[in-house]
NUMAR-923990 format. One record per residue: x, y, z of N, C-alpha, C in turn; residue in one letter. Coordinates in steps of 0.02 Angstrom, whole numbers, plus 50000, padded with zeros to 5 digits. Layout:
<recs>
XYZXYZXYZA...
</recs>
This chain:
<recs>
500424994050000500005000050000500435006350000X500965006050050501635010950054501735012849982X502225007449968502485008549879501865012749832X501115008449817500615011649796500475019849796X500585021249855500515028449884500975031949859X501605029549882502235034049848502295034549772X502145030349727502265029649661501595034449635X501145032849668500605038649675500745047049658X501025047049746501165055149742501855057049700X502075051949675502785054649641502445056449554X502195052349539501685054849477501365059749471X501045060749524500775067749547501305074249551X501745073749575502145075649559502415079749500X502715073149448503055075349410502575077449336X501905077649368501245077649331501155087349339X501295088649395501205097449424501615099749358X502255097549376502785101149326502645100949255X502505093749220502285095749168501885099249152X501215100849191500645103849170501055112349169X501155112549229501435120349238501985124249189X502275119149158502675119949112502455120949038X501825119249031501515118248965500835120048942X500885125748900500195126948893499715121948877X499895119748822499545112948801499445109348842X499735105748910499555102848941498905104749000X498845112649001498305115749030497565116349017X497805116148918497185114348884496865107548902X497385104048905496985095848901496645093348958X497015096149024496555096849074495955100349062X495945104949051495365110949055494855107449019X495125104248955494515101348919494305093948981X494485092248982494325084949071493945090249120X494165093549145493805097549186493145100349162X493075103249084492395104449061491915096849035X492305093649023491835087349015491635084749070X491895084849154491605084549199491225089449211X491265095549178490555101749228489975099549170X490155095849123489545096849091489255090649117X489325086649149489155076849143488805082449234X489135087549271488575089249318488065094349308X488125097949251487595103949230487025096649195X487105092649150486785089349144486495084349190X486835082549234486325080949290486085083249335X486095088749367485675092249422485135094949369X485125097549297484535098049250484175092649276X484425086449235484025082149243483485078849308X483985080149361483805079149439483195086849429X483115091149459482765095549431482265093349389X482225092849345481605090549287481305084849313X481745081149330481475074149346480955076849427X481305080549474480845085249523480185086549511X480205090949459479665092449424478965088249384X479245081449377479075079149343478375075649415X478705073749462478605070149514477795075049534X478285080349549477545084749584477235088349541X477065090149496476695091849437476465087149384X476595081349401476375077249324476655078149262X477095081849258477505083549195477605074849159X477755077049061477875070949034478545073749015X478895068049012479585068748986479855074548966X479535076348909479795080448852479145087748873X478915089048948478495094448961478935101948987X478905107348981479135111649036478815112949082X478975114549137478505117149208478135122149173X478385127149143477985134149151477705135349077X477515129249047477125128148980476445125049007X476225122149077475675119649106475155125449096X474445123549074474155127749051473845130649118X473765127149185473615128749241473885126549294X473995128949356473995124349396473505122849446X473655115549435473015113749479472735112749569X472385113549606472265115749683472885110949732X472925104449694473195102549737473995100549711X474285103349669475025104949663475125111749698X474785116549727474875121349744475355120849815X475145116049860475655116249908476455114349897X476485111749844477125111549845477785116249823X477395123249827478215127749794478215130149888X477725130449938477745132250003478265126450052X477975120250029478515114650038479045113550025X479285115449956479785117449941480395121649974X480025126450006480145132750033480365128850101X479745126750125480035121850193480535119250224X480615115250148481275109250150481805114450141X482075118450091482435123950091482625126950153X482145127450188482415135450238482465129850307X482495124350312482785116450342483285115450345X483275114750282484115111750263484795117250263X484295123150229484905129250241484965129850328X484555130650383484755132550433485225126750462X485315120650438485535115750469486385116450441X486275118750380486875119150360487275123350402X486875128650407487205135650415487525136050484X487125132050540487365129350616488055128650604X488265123950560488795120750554489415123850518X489015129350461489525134350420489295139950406X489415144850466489075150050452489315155550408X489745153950361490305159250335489815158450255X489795164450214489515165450147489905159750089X489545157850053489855153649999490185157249945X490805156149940491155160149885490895158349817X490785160249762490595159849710491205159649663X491065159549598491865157549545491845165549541X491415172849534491595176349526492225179549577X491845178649657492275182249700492775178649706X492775171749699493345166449704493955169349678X493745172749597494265175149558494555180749569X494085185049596494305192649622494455191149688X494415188349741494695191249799495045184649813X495075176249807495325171349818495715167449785X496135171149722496355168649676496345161649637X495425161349652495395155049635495055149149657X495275149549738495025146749789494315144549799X493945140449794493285137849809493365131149861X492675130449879492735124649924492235119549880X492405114949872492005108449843491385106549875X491395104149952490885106549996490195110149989X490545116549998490045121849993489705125749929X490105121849875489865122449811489405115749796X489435112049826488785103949816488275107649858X488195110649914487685113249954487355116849922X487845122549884487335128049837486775124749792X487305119249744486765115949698486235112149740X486205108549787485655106849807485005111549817X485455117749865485085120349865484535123349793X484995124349754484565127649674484245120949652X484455112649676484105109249641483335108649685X483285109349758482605108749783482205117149764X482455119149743482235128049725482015126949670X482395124549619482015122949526481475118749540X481755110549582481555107849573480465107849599X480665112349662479835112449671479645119949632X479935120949587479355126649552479455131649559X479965135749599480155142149627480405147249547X480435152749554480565154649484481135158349487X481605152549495482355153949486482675149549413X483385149849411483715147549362484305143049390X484385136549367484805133449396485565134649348X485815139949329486315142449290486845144049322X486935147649404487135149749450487225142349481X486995136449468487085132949504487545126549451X487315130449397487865124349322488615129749346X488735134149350489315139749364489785137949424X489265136449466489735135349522490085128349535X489415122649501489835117549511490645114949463X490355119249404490815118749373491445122649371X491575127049418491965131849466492405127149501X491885123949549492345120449594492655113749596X492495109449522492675104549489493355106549479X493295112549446494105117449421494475120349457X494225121349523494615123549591494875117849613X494585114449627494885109149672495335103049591X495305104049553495895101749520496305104549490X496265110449501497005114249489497165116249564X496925114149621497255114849686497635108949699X497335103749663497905096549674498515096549619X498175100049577498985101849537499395106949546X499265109049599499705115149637499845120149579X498985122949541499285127849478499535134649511X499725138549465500025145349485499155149349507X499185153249523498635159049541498265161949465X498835162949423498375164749350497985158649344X498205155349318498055147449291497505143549327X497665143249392496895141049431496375148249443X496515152949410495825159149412495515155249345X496015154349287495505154849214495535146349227X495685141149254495275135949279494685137649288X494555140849351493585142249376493385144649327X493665151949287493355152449244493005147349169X493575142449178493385137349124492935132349139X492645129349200492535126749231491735129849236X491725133349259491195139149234490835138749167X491265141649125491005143149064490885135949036X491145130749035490945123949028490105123849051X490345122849111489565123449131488915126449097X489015132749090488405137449054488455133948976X488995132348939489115128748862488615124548856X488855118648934488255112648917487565114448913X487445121148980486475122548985486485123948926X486655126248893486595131448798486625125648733X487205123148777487315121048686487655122848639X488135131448689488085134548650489075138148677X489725133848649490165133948661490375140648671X490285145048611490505152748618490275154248687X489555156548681489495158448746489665155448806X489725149048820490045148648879490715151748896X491075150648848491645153048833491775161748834X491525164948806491505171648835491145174948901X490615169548931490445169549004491115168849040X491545164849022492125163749081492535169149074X492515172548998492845177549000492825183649024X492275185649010491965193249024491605192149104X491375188249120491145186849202491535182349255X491655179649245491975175249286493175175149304X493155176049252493875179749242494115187349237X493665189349203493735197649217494105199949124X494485196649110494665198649069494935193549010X495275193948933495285190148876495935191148880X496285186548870497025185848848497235179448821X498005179448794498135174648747498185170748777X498435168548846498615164948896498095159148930X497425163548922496815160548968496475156948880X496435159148817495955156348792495895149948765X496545143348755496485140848740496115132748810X496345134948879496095132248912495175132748918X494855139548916494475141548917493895138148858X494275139648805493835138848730494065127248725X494335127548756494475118648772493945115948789X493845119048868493275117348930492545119048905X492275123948879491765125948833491535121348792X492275118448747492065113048704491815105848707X491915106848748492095099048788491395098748838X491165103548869490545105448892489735103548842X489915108548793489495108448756489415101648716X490075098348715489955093348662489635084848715X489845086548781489595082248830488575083148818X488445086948804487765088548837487435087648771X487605087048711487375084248643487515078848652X488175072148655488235066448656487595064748714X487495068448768486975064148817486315065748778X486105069948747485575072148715485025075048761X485435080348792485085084448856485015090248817X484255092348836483875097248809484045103948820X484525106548777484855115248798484195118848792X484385124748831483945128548852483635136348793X483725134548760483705142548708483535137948627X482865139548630482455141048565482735143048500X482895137248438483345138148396482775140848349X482865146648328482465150448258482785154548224X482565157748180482895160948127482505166748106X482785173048104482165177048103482475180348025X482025181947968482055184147917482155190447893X482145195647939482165203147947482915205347923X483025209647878483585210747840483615218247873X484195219647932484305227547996484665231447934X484355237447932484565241847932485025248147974X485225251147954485625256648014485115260448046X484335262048027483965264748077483555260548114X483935253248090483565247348158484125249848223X484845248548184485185247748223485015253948300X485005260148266484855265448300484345265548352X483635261148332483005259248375483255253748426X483665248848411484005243648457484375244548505X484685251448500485165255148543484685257448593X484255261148581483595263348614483295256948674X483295253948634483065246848668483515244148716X484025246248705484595242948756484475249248836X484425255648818484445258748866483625257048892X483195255748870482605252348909482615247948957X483065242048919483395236248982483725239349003X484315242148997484845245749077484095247349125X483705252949109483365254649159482955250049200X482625245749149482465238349190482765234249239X483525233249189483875228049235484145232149300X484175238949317484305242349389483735240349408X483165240649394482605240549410482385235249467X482515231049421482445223249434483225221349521X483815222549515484085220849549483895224949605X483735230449620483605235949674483035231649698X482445227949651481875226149680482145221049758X482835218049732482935211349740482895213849776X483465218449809483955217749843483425223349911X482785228149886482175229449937481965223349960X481805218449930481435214949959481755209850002X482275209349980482735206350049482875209350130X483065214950113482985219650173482195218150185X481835218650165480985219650177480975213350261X481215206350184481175200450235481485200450267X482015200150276482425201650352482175204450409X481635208750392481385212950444480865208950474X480625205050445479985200150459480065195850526X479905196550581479695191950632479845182750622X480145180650674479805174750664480695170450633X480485165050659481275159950628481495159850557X482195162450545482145161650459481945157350435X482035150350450482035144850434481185144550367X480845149450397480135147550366479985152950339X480515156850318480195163150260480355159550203X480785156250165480555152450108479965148650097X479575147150148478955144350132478315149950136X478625152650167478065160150141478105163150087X478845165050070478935165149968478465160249957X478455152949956478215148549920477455149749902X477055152149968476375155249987476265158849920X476715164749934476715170549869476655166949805X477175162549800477445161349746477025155349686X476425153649763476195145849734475425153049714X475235157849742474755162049727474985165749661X475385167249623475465171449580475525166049516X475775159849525475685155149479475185151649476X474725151149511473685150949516473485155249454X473945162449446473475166949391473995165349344X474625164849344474925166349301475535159549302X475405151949231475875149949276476455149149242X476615154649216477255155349163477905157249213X477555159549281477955160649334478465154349346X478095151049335478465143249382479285142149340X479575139249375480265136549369480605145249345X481085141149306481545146549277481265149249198X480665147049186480465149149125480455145549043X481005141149029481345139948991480615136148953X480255134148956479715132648916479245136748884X479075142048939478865147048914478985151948851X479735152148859480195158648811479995153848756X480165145448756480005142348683479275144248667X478865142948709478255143848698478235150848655X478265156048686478145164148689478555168048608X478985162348589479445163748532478895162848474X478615158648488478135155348428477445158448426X477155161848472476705162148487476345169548481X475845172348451475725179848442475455183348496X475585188148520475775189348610475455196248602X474925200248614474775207048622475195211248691X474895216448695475295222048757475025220648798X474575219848824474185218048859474545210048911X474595202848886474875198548878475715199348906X475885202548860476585203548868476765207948931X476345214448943476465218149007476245211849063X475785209449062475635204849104476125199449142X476315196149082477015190649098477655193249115X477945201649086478275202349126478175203749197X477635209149196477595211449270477645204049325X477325198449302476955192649342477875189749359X478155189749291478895185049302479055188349334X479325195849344479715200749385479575199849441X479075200349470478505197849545478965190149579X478895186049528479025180449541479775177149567X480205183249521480965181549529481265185449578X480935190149601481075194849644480855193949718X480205189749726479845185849771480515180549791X480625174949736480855169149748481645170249783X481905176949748482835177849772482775180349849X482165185449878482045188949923481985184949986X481435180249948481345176350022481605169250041X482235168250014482735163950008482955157349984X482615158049925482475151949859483245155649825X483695149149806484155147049781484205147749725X484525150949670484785152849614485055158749584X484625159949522484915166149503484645169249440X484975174349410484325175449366484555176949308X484905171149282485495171349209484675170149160X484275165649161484005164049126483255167549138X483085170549204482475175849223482695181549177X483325184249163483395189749128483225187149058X483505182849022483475181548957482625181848947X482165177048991481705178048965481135186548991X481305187149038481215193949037481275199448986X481985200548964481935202548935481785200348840X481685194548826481255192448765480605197248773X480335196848816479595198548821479675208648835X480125210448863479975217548878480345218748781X480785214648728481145220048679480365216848634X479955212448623479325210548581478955214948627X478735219148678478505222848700478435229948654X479155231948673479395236948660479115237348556X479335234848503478945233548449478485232648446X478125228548485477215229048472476965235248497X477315237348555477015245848563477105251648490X477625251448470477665253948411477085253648358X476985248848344476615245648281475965247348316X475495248248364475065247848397474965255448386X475545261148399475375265948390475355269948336X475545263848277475505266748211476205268748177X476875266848214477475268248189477845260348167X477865260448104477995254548065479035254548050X479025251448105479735251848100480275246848071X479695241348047480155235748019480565232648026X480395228748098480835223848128480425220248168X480335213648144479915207348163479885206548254X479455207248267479235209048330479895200548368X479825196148337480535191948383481065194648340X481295198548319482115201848300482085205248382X481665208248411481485213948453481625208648519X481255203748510481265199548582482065197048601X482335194648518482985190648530483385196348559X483565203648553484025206848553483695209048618X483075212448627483095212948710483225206248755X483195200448732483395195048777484245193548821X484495198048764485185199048763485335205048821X485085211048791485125217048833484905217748891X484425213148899484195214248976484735208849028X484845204648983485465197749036486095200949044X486125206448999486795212048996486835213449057X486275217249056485945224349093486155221149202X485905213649185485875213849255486405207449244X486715202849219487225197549224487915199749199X487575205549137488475208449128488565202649068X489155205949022489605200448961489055203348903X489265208048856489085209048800489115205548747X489665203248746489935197348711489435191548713X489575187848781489085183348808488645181948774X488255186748794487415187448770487355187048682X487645191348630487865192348554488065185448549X488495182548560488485175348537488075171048562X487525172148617487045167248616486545165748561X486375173048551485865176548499486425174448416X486855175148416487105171848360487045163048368X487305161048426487165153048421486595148448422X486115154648440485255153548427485105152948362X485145159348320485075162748262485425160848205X486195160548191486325159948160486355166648112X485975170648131486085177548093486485182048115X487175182648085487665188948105487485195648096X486805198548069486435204948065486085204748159X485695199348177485455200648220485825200748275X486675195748299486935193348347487135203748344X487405205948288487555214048291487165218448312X486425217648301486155220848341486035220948410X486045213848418486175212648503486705214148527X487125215348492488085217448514487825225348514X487615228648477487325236048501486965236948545X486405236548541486065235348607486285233948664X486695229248679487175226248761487665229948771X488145234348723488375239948730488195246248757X487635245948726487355255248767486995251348836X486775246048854486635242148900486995242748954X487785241348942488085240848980488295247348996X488385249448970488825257348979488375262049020X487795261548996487175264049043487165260249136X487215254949142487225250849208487815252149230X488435252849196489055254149236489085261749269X488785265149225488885268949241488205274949296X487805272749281487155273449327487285270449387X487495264949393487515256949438487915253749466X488165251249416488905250449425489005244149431X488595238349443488545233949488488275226949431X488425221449412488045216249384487835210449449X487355208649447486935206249475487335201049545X487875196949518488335193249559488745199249606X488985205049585489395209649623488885213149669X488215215149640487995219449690487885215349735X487655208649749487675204149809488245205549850X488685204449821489375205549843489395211949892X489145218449862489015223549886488725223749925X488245223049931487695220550001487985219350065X488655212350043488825209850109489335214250129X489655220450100490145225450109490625223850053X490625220250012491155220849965491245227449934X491795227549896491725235049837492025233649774X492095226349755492225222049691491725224849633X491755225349598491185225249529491485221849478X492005219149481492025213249421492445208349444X492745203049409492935197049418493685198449418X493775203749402494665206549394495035205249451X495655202749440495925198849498496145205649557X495805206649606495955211849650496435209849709X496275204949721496465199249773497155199749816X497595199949774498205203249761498405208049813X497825213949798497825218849840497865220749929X497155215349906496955211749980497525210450030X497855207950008498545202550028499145209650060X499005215550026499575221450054499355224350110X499035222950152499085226050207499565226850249X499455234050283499815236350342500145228450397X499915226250403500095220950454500435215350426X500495214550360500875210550322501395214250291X501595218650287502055223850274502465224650330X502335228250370502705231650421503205225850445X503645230650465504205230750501504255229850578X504435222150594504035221350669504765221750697X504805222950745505465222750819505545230050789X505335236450790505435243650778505555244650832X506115249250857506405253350916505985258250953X505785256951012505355261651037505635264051086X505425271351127505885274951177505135280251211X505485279851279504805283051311504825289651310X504315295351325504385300651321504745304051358X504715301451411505115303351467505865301751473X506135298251416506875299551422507175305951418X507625306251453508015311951421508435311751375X508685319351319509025318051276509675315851253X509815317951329510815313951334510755306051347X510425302851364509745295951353510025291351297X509235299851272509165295451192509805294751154X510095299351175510695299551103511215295651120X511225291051191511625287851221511385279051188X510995278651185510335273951148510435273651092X510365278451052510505278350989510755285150951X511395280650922512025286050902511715286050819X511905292750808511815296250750512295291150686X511575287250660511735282850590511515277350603X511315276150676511015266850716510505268450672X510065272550682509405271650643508995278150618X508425279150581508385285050575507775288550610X507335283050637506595288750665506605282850718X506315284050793506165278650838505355278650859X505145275050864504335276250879504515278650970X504005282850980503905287851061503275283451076X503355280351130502495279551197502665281451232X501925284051262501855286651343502075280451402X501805282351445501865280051505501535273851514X500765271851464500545266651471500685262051407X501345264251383501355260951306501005263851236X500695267951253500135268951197500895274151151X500615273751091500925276551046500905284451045X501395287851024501375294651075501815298750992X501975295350931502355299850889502945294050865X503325299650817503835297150794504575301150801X504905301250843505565303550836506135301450794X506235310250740506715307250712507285310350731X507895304850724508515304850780508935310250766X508885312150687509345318050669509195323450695X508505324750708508185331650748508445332050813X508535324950835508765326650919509445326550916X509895327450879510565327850871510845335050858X510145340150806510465344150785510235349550847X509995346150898509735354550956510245351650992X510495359051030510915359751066510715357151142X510115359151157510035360551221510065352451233X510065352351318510055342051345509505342251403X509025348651397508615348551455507845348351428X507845348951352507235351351335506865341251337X506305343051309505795337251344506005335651251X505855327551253506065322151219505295323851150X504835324251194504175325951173503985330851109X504505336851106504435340651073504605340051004X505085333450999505385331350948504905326250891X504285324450933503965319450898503335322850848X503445316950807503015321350744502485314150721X501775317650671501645311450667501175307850723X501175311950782500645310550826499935306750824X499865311250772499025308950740498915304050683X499445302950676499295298350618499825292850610X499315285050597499525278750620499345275950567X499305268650557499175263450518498895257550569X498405254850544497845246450584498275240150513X498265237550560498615231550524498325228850481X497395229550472496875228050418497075232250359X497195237150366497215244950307497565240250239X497285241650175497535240950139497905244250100X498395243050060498795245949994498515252849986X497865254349956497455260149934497485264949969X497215262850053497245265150133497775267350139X498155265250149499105264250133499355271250117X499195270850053499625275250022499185281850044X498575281550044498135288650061498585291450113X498505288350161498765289150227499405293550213X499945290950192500615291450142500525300250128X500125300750087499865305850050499685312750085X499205308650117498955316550186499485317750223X499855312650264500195316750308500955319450280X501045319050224501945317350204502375314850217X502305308650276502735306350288502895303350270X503785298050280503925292350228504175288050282X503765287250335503685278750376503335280150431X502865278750419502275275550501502155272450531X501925273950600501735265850626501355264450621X501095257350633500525251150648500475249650717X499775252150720499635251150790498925246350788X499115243650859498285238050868497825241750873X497295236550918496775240450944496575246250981X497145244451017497345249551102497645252851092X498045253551042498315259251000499285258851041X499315251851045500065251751065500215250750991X501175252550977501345248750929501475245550905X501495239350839501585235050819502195234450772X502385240050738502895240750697502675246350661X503165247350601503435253050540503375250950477X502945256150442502875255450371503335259450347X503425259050288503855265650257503815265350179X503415273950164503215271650117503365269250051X504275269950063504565267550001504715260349992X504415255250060504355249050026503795247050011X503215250750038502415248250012502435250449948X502615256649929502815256649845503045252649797X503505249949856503915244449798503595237249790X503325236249846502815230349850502265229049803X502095236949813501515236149766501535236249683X502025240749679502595238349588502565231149580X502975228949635502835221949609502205217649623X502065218749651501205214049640501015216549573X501055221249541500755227349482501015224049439X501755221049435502245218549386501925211449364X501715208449437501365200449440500855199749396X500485203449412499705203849382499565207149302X500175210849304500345211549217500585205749165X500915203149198501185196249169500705191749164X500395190349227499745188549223499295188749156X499115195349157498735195349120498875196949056X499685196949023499665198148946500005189848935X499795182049001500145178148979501185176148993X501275182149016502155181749046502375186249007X502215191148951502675194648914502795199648949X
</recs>
């Protein structure tokens, strides 16, 4: 068993080096790693559907939210649902009360880092959330597992910090490939969301894992999620111009929509009573609004097929959005599991065929097939609140097939985005983030940063001297060239200034108080403070070395700001290399 083990880890081994050594060899993993996220995006679907199937009567080949009603006595089960949910989460939570990292923050603040664990918990959680009817999206839950498939095997291959970030990201984007079908876009999901950024370095692992995703979920012959049609409308440049229009409709939506969330969470929080059972009060809501309306139910994905084909008035259409918006905003609030990669897509289908039938209704014939209108707001609104312009343009191209329309959706998600960044600031995964105090807004490796603090910097065993020495003392203590500034405390230790030694060398007098010499009084460094903090600090007072003090405000040591400068060059140097690949 000995020998076994060792011949084991020595393979392992000399397995790190090759990989680390070789791009190609990063690809070939990455593609193993996406053929595993897709063999689990395809089965928690399936688990899910098969859910569905149980408590609704669904046939094989049915969607939840294509049921023409629902009937009195499926109604208890999105409250049950809710039940079992807000059960299982409190039981968890006894045991781990710390937030689940996601592949976005993983990448921005953990270089990578996920827990395997707590990424199987999430999906359960999104699979009893799809699975009884709640009107979430299990996409957030294809993302993460396929995150931490890619975390935890580029943590056994001891990859570098670049290399296991565009892992999750690949791992990821695998994931979303298989829900689709649809390789590009997964593939620019890992790029534009989940990694932060495109380089030569990250795409061949990336566009590997994608492939290998997508091509898993056709060999099983699992039903991707997005409605293959073709729309006949030949855009002009004053479509293009109306589509742009349309994109700033969704920005205003998709703020719209996340602010709802993120009220109605605060709302519930405020609510009386054990958390454990506000998901079954969502469910209450949630099983009442799909009584009138039951396009609400699940994540939609039957519906949008339905709604593509189907001739839809204003009336209709205001209806199903307002009813879905209700529903997804209900289900995230009161603590149903997912996310709303695929609530936006069909959301916004229905608000950009909105937006054209209002036109035509009022007599302005603008000549663009009321689904040209749905496909490109479907895009702009998943912009608007999931972020990736790209993303979204190659879905609508891998739908379509039309490079006129995937362009108009590439316009549209442009003024989309630029409008939300800049109004907002925030895509739907970060403002969560925000919520809990973060100040991340993209997947860009920040992490780095994190890591420069005051207390990991400084300079510990720094020379300290009380106030009350005298100066024939100090200078007896320390001779002119031992050192150049000494930290001053009072009487109880507390930090009292900074004496620098040349000042007490160049006064004559040997009677004056030690005290008068210290500078810097007011201003310290907390061993939390970061780089940013850092240098502010740096900045206001002019000085070029401070101390770090604790709680109690004794000292801990000396910054100075010409090595946090240099520190931070080089982390700057790291993360450049990083990201153009090593050049």
């Amino acid at each position: 068993m000995r020998p076994l083990r060792r011949n084991w880890l020595h393979a392992l081994h000399l397995l790190r080096g090759v990989i680390r050594a070789s791009e190609l060899w990063l690809a070939v993993i990455a593609a193993a790693v996406g053929t595993l996220s897709g063999l689990a995006t395809v089965a928690i679907s399936a688990a899910a559907h098969g859910l569905q199937m149980v408590f609704y009567g669904l046939a094989a080949d049915e969607r939840l939210s294509t049921i023409p009603a629902l009937t009195p006595g499926r109604l208890p089960f999105l409250p049950l649902g809710g039940l079992i949910l807000g059960l299982v989460t409190w039981a968890w939570m006894r045991r781990n009360p710390h937030p689940v990292v996601d592949p976005v923050e993983a990448n921005a603040l953990r270089g990578g880092r996920m827990s395997a664990r707590d990424s199987l918990f999430v999906g359960l959680q999104s699979l009893i959330s799809n699975g009884f009817g709640a009107s979430v999206g299990l996409e957030a839950a294809y993302a993460q597992l396929g995150g931490a498939i890619a975390a935890v095997t580029g943590g056994a291959l001891n990859l570098r910090r670049s290399d296991l970030r565009t892992f999750v990201g690949a791992g990821a984007g695998a994931g979303i490939a298989a829900a689709f079908g649809a390789p590009l876009t997964g593939a620019f999901y890992a790029f534009e969301i989940i990694i932060g950024s495109y380089t030569a370095a990250n795409i061949a692992p990336v566009v590997a894992a994608a492939l290998a995703g997508a091509l898993v979920s056709r060999l099983l012959r699992s039903d991707t999620l997005v409605f293959h049609t073709q729309v006949a409308d030949t855009l002009s440049a004053s479509h293009y111009l109306l589509f742009a229009l349309l994109g700033l409709v969704c920005a205003v939506a998709g703020v719209g929509v996340m602010r709802m969330v993120a009220l109605m969470e605060s709302a519930v929080a405020r609510l009386p009573g054990p958390k454990w059972l506000r998901p079954a009060l969502g469910g209450v809501i949630l099983a009442a609004l799909a009584w009138f309306v039951p396009e609400t139910l699940s994540a939609g994905h039957g519906a949008m097929h339905f709604d593509f084909a189907a001739e839809l008035g204003m009336t209709t259409l205001a209806t199903l959005i307002l009813a879905k918006t209700a529903a997804s905003v209900v289900a995230l609030g009161f603590g149903f599991r997912g996310g709303l990669f695929f609530a936006s897509l069909y959301l916004g289908s229905l608000l950009g065929r909105l937006c054209v039938v209002a036109l035509y209704t009022v007599g302005v014939n603008v000549g663009i097939d009321p689904l040209a209108g749905a496909l490109v707001g479907m895009g702009a609104l998943a912009v608007s609140i999931i972020g990736g312009p790209f993303t979204m343009s190659f879905l609508v191209l891998e739908t379509t097939g039309d490079f006129g329309l995937a362009a108009a959706t590439l316009t549209a998600s442009i003024v989309a985005s630029l409008v939300v960044r800049e109004t907002f600031g925030y895509s739907f995964s970060t403002w969560r983030l925000h919520l809990r105090g973060e100040t991340i807004r993209s997947a860009h490796d920040v992490g780095w940063m994190r890591n420069l603090t005051a207390g990991r910097m400084m300079r510990t065993g720094a020379a300290t001297v009380p106030l009350a020495t005298s100066l024939p003392a100090f200078r007896e203590r320390f001779p002119l060239g031992s050192t150049r500034r000494v930290v001053a405390v009072d009487a109880d230790g507390l930090y009292a200034g900074i004496i620098p030694v040349a000042a007490v060398y160049a006064s004559a007098a040997d009677s004056a108080a030690l005290g008068r010499f210290a500078t810097l009084r007011d201003v310290s460094l907390t061993p939390q403070m970061s780089i940013k903090e850092i240098m502010g600090a740096f900045d206001a007072s002019e000085g070029d070395e401070l101390a770090v003090l604790d709680g109690e405000g004794r000292p801990l040591g000396v910054l100075s700001e010409a090595f946090a400068t240099r520190r931070y060059a080089e982390e700057l140097e790291t993360a450049r290399r990083d990201l153009t690949g090593g050049a």
